[in-house]
C-alpha positions in Angstrom: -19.4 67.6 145.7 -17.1 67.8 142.8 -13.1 67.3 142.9 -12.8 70.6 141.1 -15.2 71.9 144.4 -13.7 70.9 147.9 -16.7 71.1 150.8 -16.9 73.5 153.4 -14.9 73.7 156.0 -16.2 75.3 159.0 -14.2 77.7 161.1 -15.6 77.9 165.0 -14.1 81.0 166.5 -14.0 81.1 170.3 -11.3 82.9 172.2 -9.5 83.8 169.3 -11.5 86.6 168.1 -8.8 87.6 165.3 -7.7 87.1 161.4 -4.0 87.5 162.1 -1.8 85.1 163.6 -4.8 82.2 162.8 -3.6 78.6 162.3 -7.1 77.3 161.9 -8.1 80.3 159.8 -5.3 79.9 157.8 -6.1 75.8 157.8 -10.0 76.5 156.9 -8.5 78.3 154.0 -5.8 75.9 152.3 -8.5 73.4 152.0 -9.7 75.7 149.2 -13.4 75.3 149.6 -15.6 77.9 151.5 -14.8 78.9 154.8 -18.0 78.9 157.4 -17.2 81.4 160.2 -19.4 81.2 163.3 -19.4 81.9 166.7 -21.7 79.6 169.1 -23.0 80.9 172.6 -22.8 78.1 174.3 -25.4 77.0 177.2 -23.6 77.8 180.8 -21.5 75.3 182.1 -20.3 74.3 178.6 -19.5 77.9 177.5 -16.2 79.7 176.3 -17.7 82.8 176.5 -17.4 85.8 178.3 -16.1 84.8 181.9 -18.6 87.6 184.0 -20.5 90.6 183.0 -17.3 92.9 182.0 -16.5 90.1 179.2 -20.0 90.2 177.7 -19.8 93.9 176.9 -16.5 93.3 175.6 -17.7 90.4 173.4 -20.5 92.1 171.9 -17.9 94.6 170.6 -15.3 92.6 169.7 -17.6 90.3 167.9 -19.0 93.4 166.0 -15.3 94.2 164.9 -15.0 91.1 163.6 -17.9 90.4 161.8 -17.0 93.9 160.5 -13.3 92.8 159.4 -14.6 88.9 157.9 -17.2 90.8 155.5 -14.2 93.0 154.6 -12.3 90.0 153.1 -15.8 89.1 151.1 -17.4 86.7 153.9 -19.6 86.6 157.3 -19.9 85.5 160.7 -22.6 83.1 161.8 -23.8 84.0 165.3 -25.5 81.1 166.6 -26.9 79.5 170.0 -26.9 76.3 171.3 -24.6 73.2 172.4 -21.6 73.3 169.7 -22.2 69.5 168.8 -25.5 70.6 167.7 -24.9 73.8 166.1 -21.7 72.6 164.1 -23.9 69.5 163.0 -26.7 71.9 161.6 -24.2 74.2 159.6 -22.2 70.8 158.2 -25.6 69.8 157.0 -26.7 73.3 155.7 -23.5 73.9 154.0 -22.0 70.6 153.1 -19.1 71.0 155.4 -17.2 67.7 156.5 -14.2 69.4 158.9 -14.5 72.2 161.4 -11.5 74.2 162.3 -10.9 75.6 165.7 -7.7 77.0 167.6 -6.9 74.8 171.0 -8.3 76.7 174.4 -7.0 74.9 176.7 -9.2 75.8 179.7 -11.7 73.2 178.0 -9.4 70.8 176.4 -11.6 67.6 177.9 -14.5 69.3 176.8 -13.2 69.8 173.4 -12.9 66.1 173.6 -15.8 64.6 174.3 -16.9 67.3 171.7 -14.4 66.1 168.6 -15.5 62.3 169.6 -19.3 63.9 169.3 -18.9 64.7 165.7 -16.8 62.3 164.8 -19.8 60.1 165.3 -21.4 62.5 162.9 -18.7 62.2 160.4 -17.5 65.4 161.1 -13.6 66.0 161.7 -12.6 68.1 164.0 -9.2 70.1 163.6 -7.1 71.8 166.5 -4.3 74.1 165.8 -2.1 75.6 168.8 -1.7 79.7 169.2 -3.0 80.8 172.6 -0.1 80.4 174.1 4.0 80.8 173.1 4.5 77.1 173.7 1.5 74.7 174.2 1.2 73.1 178.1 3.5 69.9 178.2 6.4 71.5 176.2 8.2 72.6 178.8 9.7 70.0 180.8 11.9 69.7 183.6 15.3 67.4 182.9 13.4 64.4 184.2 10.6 65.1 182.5 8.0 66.4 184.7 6.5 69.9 184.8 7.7 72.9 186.5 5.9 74.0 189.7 8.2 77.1 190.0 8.4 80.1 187.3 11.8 80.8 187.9 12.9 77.7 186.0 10.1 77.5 183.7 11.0 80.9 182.2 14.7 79.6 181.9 14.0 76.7 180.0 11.3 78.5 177.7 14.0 80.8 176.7 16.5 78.2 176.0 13.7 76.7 173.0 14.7 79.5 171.1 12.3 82.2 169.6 8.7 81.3 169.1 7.0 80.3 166.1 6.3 82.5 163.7 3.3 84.7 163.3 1.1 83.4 160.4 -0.2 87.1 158.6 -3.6 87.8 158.5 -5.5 86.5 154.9 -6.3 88.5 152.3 -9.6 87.0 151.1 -11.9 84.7 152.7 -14.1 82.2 150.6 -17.2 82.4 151.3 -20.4 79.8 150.6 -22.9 80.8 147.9 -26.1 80.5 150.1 -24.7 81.9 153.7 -25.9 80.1 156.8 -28.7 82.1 158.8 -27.5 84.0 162.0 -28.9 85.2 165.3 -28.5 89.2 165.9 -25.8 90.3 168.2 -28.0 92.4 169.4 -30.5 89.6 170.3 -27.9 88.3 173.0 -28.2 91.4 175.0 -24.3 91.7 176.6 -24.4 95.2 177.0 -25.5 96.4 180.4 -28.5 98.9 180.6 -30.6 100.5 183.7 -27.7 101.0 185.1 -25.2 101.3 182.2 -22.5 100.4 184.7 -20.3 99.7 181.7 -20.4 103.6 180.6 -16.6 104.6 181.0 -15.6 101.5 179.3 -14.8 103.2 176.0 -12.8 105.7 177.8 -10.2 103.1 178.0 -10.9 100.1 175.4 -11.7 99.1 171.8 -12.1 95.9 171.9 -11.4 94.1 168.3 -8.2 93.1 166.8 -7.8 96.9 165.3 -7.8 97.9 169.1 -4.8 95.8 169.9 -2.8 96.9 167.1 -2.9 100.0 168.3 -2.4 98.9 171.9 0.9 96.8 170.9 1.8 100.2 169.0 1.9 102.6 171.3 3.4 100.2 174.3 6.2 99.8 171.9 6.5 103.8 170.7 5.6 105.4 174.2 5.7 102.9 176.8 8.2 99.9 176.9 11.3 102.3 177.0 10.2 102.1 181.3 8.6 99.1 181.3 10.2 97.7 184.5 10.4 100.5 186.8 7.0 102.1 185.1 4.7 99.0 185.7 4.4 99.3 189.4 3.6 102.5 189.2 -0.6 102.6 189.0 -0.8 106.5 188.4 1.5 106.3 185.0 0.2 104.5 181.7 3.6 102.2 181.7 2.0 98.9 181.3 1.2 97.4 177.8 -2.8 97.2 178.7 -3.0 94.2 176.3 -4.5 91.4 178.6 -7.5 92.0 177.7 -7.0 91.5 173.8 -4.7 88.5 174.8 -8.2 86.9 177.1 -10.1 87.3 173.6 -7.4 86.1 171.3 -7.3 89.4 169.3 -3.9 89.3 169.8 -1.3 86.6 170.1 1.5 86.1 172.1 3.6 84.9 169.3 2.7 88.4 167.8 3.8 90.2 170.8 7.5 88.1 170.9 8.1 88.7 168.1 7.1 92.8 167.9 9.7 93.4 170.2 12.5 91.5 168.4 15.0 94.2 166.6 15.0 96.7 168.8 18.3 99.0 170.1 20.0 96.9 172.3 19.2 99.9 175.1 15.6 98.4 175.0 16.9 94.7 176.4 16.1 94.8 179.7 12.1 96.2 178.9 11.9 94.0 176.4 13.4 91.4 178.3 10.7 92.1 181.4 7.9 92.6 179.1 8.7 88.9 177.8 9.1 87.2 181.3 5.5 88.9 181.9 3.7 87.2 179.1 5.6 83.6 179.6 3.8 84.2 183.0 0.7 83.4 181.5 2.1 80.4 179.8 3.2 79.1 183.2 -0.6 79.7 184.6 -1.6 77.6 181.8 0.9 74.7 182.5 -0.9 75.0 185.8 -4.1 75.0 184.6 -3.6 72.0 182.2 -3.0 69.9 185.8 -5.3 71.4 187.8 -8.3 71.9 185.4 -10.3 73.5 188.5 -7.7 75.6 189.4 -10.2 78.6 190.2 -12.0 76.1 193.1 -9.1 74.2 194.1 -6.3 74.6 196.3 -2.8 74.2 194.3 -1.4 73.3 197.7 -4.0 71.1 199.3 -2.9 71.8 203.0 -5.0 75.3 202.7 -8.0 72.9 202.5 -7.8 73.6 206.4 -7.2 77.1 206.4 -9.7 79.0 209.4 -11.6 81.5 206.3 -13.8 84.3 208.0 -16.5 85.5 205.9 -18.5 88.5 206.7 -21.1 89.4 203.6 -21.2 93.1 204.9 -17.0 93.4 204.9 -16.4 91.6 201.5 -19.6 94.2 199.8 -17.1 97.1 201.4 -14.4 95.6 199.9 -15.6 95.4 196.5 -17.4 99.0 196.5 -13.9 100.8 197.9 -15.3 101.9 201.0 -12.8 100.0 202.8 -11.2 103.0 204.8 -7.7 101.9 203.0 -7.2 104.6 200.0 -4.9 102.4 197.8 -7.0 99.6 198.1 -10.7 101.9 198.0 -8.6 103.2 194.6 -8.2 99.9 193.0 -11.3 98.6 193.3 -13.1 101.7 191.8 -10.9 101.6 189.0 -12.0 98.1 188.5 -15.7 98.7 189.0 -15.5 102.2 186.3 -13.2 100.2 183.8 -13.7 97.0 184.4 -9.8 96.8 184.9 -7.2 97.9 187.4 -3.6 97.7 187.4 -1.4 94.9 188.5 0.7 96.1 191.6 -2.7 97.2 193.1 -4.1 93.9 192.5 -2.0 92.2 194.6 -2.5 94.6 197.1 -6.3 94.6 196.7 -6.2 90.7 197.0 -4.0 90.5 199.9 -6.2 92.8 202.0 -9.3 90.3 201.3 -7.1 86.9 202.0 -5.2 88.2 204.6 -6.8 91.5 206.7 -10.0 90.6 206.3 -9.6 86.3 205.8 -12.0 85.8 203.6 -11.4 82.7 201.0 -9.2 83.6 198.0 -11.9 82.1 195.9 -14.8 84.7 196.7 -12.5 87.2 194.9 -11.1 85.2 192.2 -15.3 85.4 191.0 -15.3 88.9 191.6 -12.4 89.9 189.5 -14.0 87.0 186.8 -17.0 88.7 186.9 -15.4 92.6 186.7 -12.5 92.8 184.4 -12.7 92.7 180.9 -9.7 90.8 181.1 -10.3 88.2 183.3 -8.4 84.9 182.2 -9.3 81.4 183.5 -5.3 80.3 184.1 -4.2 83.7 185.4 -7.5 85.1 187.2 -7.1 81.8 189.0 -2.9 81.4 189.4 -2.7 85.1 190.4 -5.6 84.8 193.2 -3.5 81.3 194.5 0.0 82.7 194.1 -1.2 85.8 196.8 -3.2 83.5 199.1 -0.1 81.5 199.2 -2.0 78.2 198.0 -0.3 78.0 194.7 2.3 76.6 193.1 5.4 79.1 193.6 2.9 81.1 195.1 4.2 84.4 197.8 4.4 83.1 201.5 1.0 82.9 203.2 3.2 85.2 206.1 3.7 88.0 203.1 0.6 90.4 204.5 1.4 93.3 202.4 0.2 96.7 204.6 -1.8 98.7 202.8 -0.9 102.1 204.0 3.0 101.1 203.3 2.0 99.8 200.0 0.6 103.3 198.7 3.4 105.3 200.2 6.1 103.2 198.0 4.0 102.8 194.4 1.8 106.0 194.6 3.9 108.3 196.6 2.4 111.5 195.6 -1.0 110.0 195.8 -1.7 110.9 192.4 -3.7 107.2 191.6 -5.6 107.8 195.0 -7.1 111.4 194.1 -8.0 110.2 190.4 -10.2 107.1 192.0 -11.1 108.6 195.5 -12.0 112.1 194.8 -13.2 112.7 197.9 -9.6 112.6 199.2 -8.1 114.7 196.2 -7.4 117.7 198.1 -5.6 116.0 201.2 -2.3 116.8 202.0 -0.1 113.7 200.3 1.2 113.3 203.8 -2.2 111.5 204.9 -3.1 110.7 201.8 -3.0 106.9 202.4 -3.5 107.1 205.9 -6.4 109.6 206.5 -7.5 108.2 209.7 -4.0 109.6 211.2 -4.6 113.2 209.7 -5.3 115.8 212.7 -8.7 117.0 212.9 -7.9 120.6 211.3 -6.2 118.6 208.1 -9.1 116.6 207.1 -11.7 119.7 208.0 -9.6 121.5 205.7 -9.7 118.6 202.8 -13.5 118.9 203.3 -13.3 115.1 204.8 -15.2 113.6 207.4 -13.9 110.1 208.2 -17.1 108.0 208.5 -19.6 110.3 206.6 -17.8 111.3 203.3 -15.0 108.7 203.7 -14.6 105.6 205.7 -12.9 104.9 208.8 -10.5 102.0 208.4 -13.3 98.8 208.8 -10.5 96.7 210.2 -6.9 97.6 212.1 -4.2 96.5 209.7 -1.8 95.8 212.8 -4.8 93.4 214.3 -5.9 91.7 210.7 -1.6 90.9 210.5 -1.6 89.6 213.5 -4.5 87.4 213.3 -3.8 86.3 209.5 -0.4 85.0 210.9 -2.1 83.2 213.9 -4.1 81.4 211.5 -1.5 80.2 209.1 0.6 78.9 212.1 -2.1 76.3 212.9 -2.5 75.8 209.5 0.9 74.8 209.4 1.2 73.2 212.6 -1.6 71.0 211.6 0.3 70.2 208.4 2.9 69.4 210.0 1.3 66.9 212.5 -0.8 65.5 209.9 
C-alpha cells in the first residue's frame, strides 16, 4: 500500500442502520482510503440482530434502504454471515483493510470486547465511536459519583450538561474499493414472514430506512408535538412521535431528535420539553442496562426472586391473542399482533394485567413484546417490563394494579381505540364499551354480541386477581423483611 493510497477501512454497521449523524462513518471516511460497508448476521447468542420475528421483517427493509442509499453516494453494502471475528478477518484480507469502524451498542459492550481483543490478535484495529444514546452510560453521575437508580434525578442532571453534541451530517460521497467484496442476498436470509404473512399490515404504518424516519421526525414536529403531553396517552389519536422504532435500528439518532426541536416558539416548551424527558428515558434504561447486562432475565430488585408467579400456558395464549374478556387490554394486544406495535399507555396496562391479574412472570412478556414489536429495545423492552412489575430500579409500586375497565374509561373514553381493534364490539353502546360483561342482555343482543361465542367473558375477576396480586406481594415483603 502506497502513502499516496491509505488501506481500507472497514465500516461494520449494526444498529445504526443510517448515513446521517454517523461518527464511525464519518471516521471510515477521514482516513481517506476506501470505505468497506457490511452488515454481518451473526450466529444466535452472539447476534445484534433483529430481537424477534417483527425486527427481522423490519431489517430486511431497512437494510434494502440502505444498501439503496450507500450505492447512491457511489458504494455498496456487504451482507455477510458468520461470527464477526471471522467475517471482518476475511474482508481485511480481501480488501487490504487494517481498521474496522463500528458505532458503540452497548447491549454487547463485553462482547465487543472480547471481539476488539480478537482482531487485535489479527492486527486488525478496532474503532468505537458513541451515538446511540444523548450521553454515553457512566456520564451521568450522582454528586458522589455513583449512578442514579431513580429518573427523576437522572433527567435533572442530564439537563444541567447542557445541549447534546452535535449531529454530524450525512456524507456526500462514499469511497468505495476497486474490486468490491462478494455479498450474500438479502433475500437469501429469509426475514420476511410467509404462509401466514402475519406481517401484512406492517406497511400500513412503517417504512423502515432512514428516509422513513425523516419523515416520521417531520410530521411529529409539523402535526403532532403542538399536544404532545396531553395527546400521548391517548391510544385512539396519532399524538406520539412513532420513532422508536427508527431509534431501535439506529436510523435515527437521539442527538438528531434534541436537537430538531431546538428553536421552536417558546409556546412549544412544555411539548418539547416532555418529548425530551421521553427520549432521556431511554438513556436512563441504558444506564441500567450497562449494570445489569441481563436486565431482561434478572430482577433489578432481587427480593422479587421470591415472588409466588402463577403460570397457566392456556391464560398467557389468551392474553397474547386479545381474547382476554378486557377490551382495552384485548385492543392492545391486537394492535400489537397487526402492527407489530402498540401504544405506550396501553402497554402499561397490557403488562400490568399479565404481572398482576393474571401473575404470570414479568419475563414471559418481556419475550413476547421482544419477539412482536418492531421496536423492541433491549434496555427499554427490559426497564419498562421491570419498572411495571415493580422489580426495577424506580420502578411503579408492586401494589399499583392498574384496573382495566377504569383504565379504558379515562384514556379511551369514547371507546374509539376499542372499536378500531375489537370490531366485534364497534357497535356497542360506549357506556359498556369496556365493560361488556355488565351490559344488559337486550344491549349486547342489539350490538350483535354474545359474550363467550363472539367475545369473551372476562377469563379472570379483576376485583379477585387485585386481591390476590396484593396478597402475594405482602409475603413477598414480609419475607423481605424477615430475611
Amino acid at each position: 500500500m502506497t502513502a499516496e493510497q491509505p488501506p481500507a477501512a472497514i465500516l461494520w454497521f449494526r444498529r445504526d442502520l443510517r448515513l446521517d449523524d454517523n461518527a464511525a462513518l464519518h471516521a471510515a471516511i477521514e482516513t481517506g482510503g476506501a470505505v468497506v460497508p457490511v452488515y454481518i448476521r451473526e450466529p444466535e447468542g452472539h447476534n445484534i440482530g433483529p430481537l424477534g420475528g417483527a425486527q427481522e421483517w423490519w431489517l430486511h427493509h431497512s437494510l434494502e434502504a440502505l444498501r439503496k442509499a450507500v450505492r447512491e453516494l457511489g458504494s455498496d453494502l456487504v451482507l455477510r454471515t458468520g461470527a464477526a471475528v471471522d467475517v471482518l478477518a476475511d474482508l481485511a484480507h480481501e480488501t487490504g483493510a487494517q481498521t474496522v469502524f463500528i458505532n458503540r451498542a452497548y447491549e454487547r459492550d463485553e462482547q465487543d470486547r472480547k471481539i476488539a481483543a480478537d482482531l487485535d490478535a489479527k492486527e486488525l484495529r478496532l474503532t468505537a465511536f458513541h451515538g446511540k444514546l444523548l450521553h454515553p452510560p457512566g456520564r451521568i453521575k450522582t454528586g458522589s459519583g455513583g449512578s442514579f437508580k431513580v429518573f427523576t434525578p437522572f433527567w435533572n442532571a442530564m439537563q444541567k450538561l447542557g445541549e447534546p453534541r452535535e449531529p454530524i451530517a450525512a456524507p456526500t460521497r462514499i469511497p468505495a474499493p476497486k474490486h468490491f467484496p462478494k455479498s450474500q442476498s438479502l433475500n437469501s436470509w429469509a426475514l420476511l414472514p410467509s404462509k401466514p404473512d402475519w406481517a401484512a399490515h406492517f406497511s400500513d404504518l412503517w417504512t423502515p430506512g432512514e428516509q422513513g424516519a425523516k419523515e416520521k421526525l417531520e410530521a411529529f414536529i409539523g402535526n403532532h408535538l403542538h399536544d404532545y403531553k396531553r395527546g400521548r396517552d391517548l391510544p385512539a389519536i396519532d399524538a406520539t412521535s412513532n420513532l422508536s422504532a427508527h431509534l431501535a435500528h439506529g436510523e435515527i439518532t437521539p442527538a438528531r431528535l434534541w436537537h430538531a426541536t431546538r428553536d421552536l416558539p417558546r409556546s412549544a416548551a412544555e411539548n418539547v420539553g416532555h418529548f425530551r424527558r421521553e427520549v432521556a428515558w431511554r438513556d436512563f434504561c441504558y444506564s441500567l442496562l450497562s449494570e445489569k447486562p441481563r436486565l431482561d432475565e434478572e430482577n433489578w430488585d432481587r427480593k422479587f426472586d421470591a415472588m409466588e408467579w402463577l403460570y397457566d400456558a392456556d391464560e398467557f395464549t389468551a392474553w397474547t391473542r386479545g381474547q382476554t374478556g378486557y377490551p382495552i387490554v384485548d385492543a392492545g394486544m391486537r394492535q400489537l399482533w397487526k402492527y407489530g406495535f402498540m401504544h405506550n399507555r396501553v402497554r402499561m396496562i397490557t403488562a400490568s394485567f399479565l404481572i398482576k391479574d393474571l401473575m404470570i412472570d414479568w419475563r414471559k412478556g418481556e419475550k413476547w413484546f421482544r419477539d412482536a414489536l418492531v421496536d423492541a429495545d433491549p434496555a427499554n423492552n427490559a426497564g419498562n417490563w421491570q419498572w411495571v412489575a415493580g422489580s426495577g430500579a424506580d420502578a411503579s409500586p408492586f401494589f399499583r394494579v392498574f384496573n382495566p375497565v377504569l383504565q379504558g374509561e379515562k384514556f379511551d373514553p369514547d371507546g374509539t381505540y376499542v372499536r378500531e381493534h375489537v370490531p366485534e364490539l364497534a357497535k356497542l353502546d360506549k357506556k359498556y364499551i369496556h365493560k361488556p360483561f355488565d351490559a344488559p342482555p337486550q344491549t349486547l343482543a342489539k350490538a350483535g354480541i354474545e359474550l363467550g361465542t363472539t367475545y369473551p367473558k372476562p377469563m379472570i375477576d379483576h376485583g379477585f386477581a387485585r386481591d390476590r396480586a396484593l396478597a402475594a406481594y405482602k409475603r413477598l415483603r414480609g419475607a423481605a423483611e424477615e430475611g
